[in-house]
C-alpha positions in Angstrom: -11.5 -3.8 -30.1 -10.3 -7.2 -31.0 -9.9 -10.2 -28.1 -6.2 -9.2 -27.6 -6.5 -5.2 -27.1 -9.5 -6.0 -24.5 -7.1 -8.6 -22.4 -4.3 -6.3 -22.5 -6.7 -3.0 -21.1 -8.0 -5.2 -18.4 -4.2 -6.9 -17.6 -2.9 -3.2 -17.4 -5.4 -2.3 -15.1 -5.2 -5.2 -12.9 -1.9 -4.9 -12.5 -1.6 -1.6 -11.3 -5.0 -2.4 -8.9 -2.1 -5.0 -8.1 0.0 -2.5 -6.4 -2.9 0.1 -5.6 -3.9 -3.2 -3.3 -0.5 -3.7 -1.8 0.0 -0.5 -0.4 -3.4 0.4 0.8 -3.5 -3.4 2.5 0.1 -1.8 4.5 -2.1 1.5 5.4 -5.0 -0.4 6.3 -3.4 -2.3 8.4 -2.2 0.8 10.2 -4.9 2.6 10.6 -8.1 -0.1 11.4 -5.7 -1.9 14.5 -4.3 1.3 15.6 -6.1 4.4 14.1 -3.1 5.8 12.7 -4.0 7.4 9.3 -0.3 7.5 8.3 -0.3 10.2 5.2 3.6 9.2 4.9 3.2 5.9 3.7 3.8 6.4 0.1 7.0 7.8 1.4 8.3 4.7 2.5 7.1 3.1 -0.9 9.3 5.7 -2.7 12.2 4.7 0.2 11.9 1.0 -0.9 11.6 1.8 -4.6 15.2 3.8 -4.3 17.0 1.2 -2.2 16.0 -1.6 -4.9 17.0 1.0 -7.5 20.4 1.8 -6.0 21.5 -1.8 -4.9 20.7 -3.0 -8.6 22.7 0.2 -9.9 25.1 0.4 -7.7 26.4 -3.5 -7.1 24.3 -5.4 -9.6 22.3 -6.8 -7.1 18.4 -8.3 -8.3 15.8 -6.5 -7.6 13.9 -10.0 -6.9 16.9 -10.8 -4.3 15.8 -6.5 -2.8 12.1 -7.4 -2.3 12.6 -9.2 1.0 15.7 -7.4 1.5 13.0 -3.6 1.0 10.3 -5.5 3.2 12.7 -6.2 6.3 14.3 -2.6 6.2 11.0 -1.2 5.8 9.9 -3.3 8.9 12.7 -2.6 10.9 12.1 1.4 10.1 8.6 1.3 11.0 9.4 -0.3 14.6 11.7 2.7 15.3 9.5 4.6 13.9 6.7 3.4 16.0 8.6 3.4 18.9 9.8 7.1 18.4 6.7 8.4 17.9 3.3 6.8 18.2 4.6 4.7 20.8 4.6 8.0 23.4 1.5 9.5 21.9 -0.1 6.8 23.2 0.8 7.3 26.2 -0.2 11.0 26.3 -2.7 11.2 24.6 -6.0 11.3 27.0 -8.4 10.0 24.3 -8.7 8.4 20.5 -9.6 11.4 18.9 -6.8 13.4 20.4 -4.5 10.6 19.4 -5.8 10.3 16.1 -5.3 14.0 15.6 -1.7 14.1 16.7 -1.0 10.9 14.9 -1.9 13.0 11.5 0.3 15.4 12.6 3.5 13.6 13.0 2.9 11.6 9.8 2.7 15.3 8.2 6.2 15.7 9.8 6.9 12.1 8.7 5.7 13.4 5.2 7.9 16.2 4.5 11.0 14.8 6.4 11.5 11.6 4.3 10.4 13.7 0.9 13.2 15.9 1.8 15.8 13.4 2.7 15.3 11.5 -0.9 15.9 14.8 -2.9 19.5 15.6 -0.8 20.0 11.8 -1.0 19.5 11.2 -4.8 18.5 14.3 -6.3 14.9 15.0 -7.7 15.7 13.7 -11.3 13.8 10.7 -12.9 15.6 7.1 -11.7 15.0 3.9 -13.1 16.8 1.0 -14.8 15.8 -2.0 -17.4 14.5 -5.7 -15.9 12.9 -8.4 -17.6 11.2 -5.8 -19.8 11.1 -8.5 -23.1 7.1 -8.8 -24.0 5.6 -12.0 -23.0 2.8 -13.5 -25.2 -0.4 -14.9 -24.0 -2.5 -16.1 -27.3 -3.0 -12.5 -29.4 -2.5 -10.3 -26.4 1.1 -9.1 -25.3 2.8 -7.6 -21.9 5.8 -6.7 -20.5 7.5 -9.3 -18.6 8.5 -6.9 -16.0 4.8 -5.8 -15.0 3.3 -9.4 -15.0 6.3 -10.1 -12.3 5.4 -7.0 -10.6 1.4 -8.3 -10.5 1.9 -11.5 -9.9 4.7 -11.0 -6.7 2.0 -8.1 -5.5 -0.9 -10.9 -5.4 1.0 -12.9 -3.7 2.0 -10.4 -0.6 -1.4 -9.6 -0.6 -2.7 -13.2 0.0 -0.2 -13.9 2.4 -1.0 -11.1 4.4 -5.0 -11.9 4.1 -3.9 -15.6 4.9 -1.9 -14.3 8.0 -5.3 -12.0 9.3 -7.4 -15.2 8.4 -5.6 -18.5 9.1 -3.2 -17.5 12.7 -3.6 -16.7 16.2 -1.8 -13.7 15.4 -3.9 -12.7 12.4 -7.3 -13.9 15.1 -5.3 -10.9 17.8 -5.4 -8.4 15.4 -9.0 -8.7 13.9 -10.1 -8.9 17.4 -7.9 -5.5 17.9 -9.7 -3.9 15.1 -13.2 -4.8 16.3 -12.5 -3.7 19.8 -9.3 -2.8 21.6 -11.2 -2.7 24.9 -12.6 -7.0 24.4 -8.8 -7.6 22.7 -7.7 -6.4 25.7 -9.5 -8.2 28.6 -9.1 -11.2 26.7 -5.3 -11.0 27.2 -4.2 -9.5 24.0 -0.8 -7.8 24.4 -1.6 -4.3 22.1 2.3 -3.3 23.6 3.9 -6.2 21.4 0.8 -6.0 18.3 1.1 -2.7 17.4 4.6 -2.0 17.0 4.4 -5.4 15.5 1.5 -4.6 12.9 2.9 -1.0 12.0 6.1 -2.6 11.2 4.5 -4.9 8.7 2.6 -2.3 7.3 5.8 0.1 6.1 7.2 -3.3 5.0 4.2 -4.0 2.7 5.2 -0.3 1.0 8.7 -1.0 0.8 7.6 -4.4 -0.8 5.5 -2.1 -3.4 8.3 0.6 -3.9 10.4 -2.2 -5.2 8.5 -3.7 -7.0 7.4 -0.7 -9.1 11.1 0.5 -9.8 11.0 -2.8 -11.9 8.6 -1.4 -14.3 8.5 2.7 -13.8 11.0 5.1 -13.2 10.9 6.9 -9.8 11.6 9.9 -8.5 11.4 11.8 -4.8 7.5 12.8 -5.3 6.3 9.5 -6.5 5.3 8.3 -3.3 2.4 11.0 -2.5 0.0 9.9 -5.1 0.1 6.2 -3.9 -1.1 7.7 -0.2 -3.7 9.2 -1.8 -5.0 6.4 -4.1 -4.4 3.9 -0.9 -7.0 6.2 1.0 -9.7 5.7 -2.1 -8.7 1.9 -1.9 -9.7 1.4 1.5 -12.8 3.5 0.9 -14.0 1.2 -1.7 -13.1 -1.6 0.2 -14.0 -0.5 4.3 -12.0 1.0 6.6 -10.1 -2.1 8.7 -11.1 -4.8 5.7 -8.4 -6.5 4.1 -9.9 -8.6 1.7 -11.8 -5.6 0.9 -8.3 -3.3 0.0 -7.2 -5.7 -2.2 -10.7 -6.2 -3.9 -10.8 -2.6 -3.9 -7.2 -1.7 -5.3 -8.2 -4.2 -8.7 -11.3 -2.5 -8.9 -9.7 0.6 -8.9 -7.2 -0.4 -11.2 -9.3 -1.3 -13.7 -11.8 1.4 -13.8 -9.0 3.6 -14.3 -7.6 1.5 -17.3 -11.1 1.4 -18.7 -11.6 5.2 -18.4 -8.5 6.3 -19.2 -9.0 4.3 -22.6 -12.3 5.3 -23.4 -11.8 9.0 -22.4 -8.3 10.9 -22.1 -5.5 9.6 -19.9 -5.3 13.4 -18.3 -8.6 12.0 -16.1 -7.1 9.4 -14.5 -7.7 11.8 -11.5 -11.0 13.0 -12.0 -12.1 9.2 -12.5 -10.4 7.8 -9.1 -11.8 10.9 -7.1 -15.3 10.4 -8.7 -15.5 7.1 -7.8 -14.0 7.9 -4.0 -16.6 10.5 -3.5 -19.5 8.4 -5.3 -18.6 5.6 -2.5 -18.6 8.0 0.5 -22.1 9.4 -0.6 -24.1 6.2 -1.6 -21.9 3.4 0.6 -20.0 4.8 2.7 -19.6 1.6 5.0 -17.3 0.1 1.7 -18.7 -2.1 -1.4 -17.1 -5.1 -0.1 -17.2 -4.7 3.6 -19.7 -6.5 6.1 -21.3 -5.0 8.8 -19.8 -6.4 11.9 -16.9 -7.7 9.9 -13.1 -6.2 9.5 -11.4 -8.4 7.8 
């Protein structure tokens, strides 16, 4: 393989680790502050991916001017959301485990309801429309203008976001959450106003991703499943409740799929992200890139 073909394998795999890192950072996120393991996320990514899909169709609006336009609707959504649901199973639930059991329930529900909704809304055909899509040349190696905008806005949510955990007092209340509610708590942290707070961002973060991928793919009703699933090998790879770890773990990802998928048959693309998930649960199943002790 000459210089070029090699930088264009390793850019196509990068950017969709890109993505895999954006929407397991909004799942993460979720689930290490507030043990929801919400199996409906990718839903929301296929919510955002349709409302930047019918605004540009529709009235000719960007999709660059959508992507904050996606993030707040998709924040806004999870608050009701949150305040719907998880807000009163808090409440009634007696312990974490019980909580964490009926959490996976309602996000089943959550699942299936906004599935549903997307096929009476817009029908189960493929959607999808042209952006930006002239190649761009770097040297000998070429790639579609469209996907570099998708990577490079996807880096830059998630480094805000690991910049918000890092650098604030808010980002300082939630790593102290996901360390130990109990501390956070007698410390003065308000988990009334964080949670709903943090669960909001989360869903915000997949309608950021949803967006951005009906820039370079076509959707369709069912698109958003998959993207749970590979979030949930993400944040295997990188730890449970570590950010910097997602989004080391979503290029990783990426590009081991972009690797094997070249050197093998692009029908394994699968088998190669489950291998890898079940070769990190066996041998390290603390995360490659997480430190004991440490969350984000």
């Amino acid at each position: 393989m000459s210089a070029g073909a090699w930088a264009e394998l390793l850019a196509s795999g990068l950017i969709t680790g890109g993505i895999y890192a954006l929407v397991a950072l909004g799942l993460n996120l979720q689930y290490g502050l507030m043990r929801i393991l919400n199996i409906a996320h990718g839903e929301f990514l296929m919510v955002g991916a349709y409302l930047t899909w019918m605004a540009h169709a529709s009235l000719g609006l960007s999709p660059l001017l959508m992507v904050p336009v996606a993030f707040a609707v998709l924040m806004l959504l999870g608050l009701a959301i949150h305040w719907l649901c998880f807000r009163r199973l808090t409440a009634t639930s007696p312990n974490l485990d019980i909580f964490e059991a009926r959490g996976l329930m309602v996000a089943f529900g959550l699942m299936f309801l906004v599935q549903n909704f997307a096929s009476w809304m817009w029908g189960g055909e493929l959607r999808g429309y042209d952006y930006f899509a002239s190649p761009v040349k770097f040297g000998a190696a070429q790639f579609a203008g469209n996907k570099l905008l998708v990577f490079g806005l996807a880096l830059v949510f998630c480094g805000a976001l690991v910049v918000l955990l890092r650098m604030t007092l808010l980002g300082k209340g939630v790593r102290a959450l996901m360390q130990s509610q109990v501390g956070a708590q007698l410390v003065g942290i308000d988990t009334k106003r964080l949670h709903p707070l943090m669960f909001g961002i989360g869903l915000g973060l997949s309608g950021v991703a949803g967006s951005l991928l009906s820039m370079a793919y076509t959707i369709s009703p069912a698109m958003g499943e998959p993207y749970t699933v590979t979030a949930l090998i993400v944040i295997t790879l990188g730890g449970f409740g570590s950010m910097g770890g997602a989004l080391a773990g979503g290029l990783l990802l990426g590009v081991v799929e972009a690797l094997g998928m070249h050197f093998t048959n692009p029908s394994l693309k699968a088998l190669l992200s489950y291998s890898v998930f079940i070769a990190v649960l066996l041998l390290r199943p603390e995360g490659l890139f997480a430190r004991k002790g440490r969350k984000a």
